[in-house]
BAMAR-269110 format. One line per field, with one value per residue (C-alpha): residue number from 1; residue in three letters; x, y, z. Coordinates in Angstrom, 2 decimals, m for minus. Layout:
num: c(NUM ...)
residu: c(ALA ...)
x: c(X ...)
y: c(Y ...)
z: c(Z ...)
END
This chain:
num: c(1 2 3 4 5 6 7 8 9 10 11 12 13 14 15 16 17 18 19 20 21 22 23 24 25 26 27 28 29 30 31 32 33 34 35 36 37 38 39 40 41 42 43 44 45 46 47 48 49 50 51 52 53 54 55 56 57 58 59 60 61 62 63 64 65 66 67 68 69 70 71 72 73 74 75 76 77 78 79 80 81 82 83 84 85 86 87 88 89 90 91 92 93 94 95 96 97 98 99 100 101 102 103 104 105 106 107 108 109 110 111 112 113 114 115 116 117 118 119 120 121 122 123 124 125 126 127 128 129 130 131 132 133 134 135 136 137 138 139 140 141 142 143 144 145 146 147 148 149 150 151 152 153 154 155 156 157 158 159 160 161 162 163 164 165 166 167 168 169 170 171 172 173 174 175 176 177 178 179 180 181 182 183 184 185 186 187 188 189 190 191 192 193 194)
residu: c(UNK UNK UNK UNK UNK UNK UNK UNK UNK UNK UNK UNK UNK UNK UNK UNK UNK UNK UNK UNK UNK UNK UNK UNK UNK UNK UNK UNK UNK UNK UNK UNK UNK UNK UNK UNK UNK UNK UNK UNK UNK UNK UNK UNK UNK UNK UNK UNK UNK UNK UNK UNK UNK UNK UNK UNK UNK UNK UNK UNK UNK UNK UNK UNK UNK UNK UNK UNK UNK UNK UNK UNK UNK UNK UNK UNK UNK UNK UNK UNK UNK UNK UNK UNK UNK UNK UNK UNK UNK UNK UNK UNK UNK UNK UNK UNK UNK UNK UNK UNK UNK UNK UNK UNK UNK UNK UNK UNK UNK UNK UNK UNK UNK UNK UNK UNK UNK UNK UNK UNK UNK UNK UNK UNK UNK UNK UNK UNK UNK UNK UNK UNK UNK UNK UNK UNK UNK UNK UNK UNK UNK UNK UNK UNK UNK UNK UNK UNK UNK UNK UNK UNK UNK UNK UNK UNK UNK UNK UNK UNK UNK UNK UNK UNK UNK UNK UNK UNK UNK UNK UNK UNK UNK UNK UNK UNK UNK UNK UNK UNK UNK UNK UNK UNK UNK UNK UNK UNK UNK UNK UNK UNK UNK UNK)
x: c(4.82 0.95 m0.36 m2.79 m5.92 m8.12 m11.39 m11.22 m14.50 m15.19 m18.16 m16.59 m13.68 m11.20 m13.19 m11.51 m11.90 m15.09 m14.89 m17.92 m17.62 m20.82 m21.86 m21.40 m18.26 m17.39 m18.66 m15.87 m13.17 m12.60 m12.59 m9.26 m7.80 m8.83 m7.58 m4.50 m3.65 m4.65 m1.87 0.75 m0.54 0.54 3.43 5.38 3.20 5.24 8.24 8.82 8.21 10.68 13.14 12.10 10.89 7.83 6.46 3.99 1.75 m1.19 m3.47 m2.95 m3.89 m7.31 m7.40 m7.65 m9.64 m11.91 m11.85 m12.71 m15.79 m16.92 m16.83 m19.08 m21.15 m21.95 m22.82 m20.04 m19.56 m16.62 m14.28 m15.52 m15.13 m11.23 m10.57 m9.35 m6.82 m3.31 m0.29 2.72 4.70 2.23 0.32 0.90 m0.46 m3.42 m4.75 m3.66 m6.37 m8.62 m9.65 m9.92 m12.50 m14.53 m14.35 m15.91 m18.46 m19.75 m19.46 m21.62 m23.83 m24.50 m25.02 m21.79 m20.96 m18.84 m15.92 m16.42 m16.03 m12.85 m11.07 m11.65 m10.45 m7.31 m6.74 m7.49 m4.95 m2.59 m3.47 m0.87 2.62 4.54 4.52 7.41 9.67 8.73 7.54 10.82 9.51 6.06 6.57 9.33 7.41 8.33 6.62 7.63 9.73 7.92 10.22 9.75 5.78 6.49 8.13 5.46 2.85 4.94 4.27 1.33 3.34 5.85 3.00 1.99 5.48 5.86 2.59 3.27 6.39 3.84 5.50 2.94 m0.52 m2.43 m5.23 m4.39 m7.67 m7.08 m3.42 m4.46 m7.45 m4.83 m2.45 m4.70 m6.30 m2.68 m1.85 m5.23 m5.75 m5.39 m7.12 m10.61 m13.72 m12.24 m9.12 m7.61 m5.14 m2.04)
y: c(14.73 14.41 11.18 10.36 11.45 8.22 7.59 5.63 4.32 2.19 0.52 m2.79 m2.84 m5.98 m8.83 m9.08 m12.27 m11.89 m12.29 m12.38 m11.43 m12.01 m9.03 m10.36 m11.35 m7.46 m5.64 m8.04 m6.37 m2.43 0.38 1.33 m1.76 m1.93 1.88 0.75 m2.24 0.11 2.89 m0.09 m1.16 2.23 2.63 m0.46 m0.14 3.03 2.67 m0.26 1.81 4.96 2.04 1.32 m1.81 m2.42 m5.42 m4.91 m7.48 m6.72 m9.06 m6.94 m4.21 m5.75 m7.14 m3.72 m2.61 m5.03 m4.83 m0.65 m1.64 m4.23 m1.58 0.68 m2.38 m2.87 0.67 0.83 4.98 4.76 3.81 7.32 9.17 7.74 10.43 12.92 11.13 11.74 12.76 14.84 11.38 9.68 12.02 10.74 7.36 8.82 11.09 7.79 5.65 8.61 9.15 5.98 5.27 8.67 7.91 4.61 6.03 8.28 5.31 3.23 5.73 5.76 2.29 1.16 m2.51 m4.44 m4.74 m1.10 m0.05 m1.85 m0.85 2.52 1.64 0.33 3.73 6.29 4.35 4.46 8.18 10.25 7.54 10.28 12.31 10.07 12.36 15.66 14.88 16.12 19.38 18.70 18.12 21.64 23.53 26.88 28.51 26.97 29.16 29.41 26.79 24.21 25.14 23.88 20.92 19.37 20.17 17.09 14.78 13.50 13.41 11.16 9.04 8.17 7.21 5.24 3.15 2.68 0.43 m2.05 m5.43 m7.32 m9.08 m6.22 m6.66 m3.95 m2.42 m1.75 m1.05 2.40 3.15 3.75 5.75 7.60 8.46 9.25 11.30 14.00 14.03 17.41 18.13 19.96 19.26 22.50 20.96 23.33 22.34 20.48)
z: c(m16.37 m16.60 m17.65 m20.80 m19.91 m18.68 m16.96 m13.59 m13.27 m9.57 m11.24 m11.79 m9.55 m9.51 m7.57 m4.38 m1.90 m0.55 3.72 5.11 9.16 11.29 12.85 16.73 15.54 14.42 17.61 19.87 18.56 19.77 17.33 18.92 18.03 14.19 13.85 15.76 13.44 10.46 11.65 11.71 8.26 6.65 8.57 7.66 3.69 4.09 5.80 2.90 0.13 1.81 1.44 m2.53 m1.53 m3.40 m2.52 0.08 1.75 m0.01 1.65 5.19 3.24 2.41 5.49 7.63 5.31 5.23 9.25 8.87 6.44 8.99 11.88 9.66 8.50 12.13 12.86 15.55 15.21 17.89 14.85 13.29 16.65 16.35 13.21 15.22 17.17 15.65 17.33 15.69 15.24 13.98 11.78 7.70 9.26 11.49 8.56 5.56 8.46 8.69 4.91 4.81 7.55 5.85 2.33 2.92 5.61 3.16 0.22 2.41 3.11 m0.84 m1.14 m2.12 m2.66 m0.44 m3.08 m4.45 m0.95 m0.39 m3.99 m2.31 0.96 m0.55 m2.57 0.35 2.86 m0.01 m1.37 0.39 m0.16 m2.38 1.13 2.15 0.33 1.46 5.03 7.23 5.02 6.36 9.33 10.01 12.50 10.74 8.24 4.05 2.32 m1.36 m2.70 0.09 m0.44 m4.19 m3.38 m1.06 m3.68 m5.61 m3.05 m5.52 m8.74 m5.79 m5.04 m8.39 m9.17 m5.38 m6.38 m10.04 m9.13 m6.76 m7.31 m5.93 m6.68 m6.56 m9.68 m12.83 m12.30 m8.73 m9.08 m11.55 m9.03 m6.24 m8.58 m9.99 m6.55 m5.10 m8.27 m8.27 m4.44 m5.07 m8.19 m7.76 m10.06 m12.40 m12.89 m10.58 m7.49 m7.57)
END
């Protein structure tokens, strides 16, 4: 089912508590230890919504990603250098963190505003949820049979129907940003993809 066609537009994103962290304050606390909190974000964001429960504590979400913006803010690269640290048990998390950290490196890089970049924090940690259903597929260390190729090219349609069910806080504005990230992860600037 493809949605109504609609432009999400991240020039006035939902107003988010602004948290101001001094600088100092930033560098005391180690790049391994933001992306580590950030991997244990996703996985119980995650591991919740496996389990249909769709209430998730929105507020940690801002929280690490307010703590991945700050690490960029301060020009602390080591939390970039952490993007290619993932494990095979760990990898749906690692790669949910790592988007994350590089969409809003390269958003800061253009300038972005403090709450712009975190709306698109929020989406990229949340962007790849539908792969809850198809990650035992994923994950088989075997070649994909055509079908099994098919059904993992569903995990966005999945995510877009995970994220739509959000019970939580989470702004309207920001809540169709993140399915509507999740849902044309995929989708290239022809239209093309899956």
């Amino acid at each position: 089912v493809i949605p109504e066609e609609k432009e999400v537009l991240l020039e006035e994103p939902p107003r988010l508590e602004e948290k101001k962290v001094i600088p100092s304050e930033v560098k005391k606390i180690p790049a391994e230890q933001v992306y580590g909190k950030a991997i244990s974000c996703v996985k119980k964001v995650l591991t919740s919504l496996e389990k249909d429960i769709f209430d998730i504590d929105s507020k940690e979400i801002e929280d690490v990603v307010s703590k991945i913006i700050d690490k960029i803010a301060s020009g602390d690269e080591q939390i970039i250098m952490l993007v290619n640290k993932s494990t095979p048990d760990n990898y749906l998390y690692a790669h949910s963190v790592n988007v994350c950290i590089l969409a809003l490196k390269l958003a800061a890089s253009l300038g972005w505003s403090e709450n712009k970049l975190r709306s698109l924090g929020i989406a990229a940690l949340l962007h790849d949820s539908g792969m809850i259903y198809v990650l035992p597929l994923a994950s088989k260390p075997s070649k994909l049979s055509p079908d099994e190729y098919e059904e993992i090219k569903k995990h966005p349609l999945y995510g877009k129907e995970i994220l739509e069910k959000l019970d939580n806080e989470i702004e309207k504005g920001l809540k169709e940003l993140i399915v509507t990230v999740a849902y044309e992860e995929h989708e290239r600037v022809s239209g093309q993809g899956y």
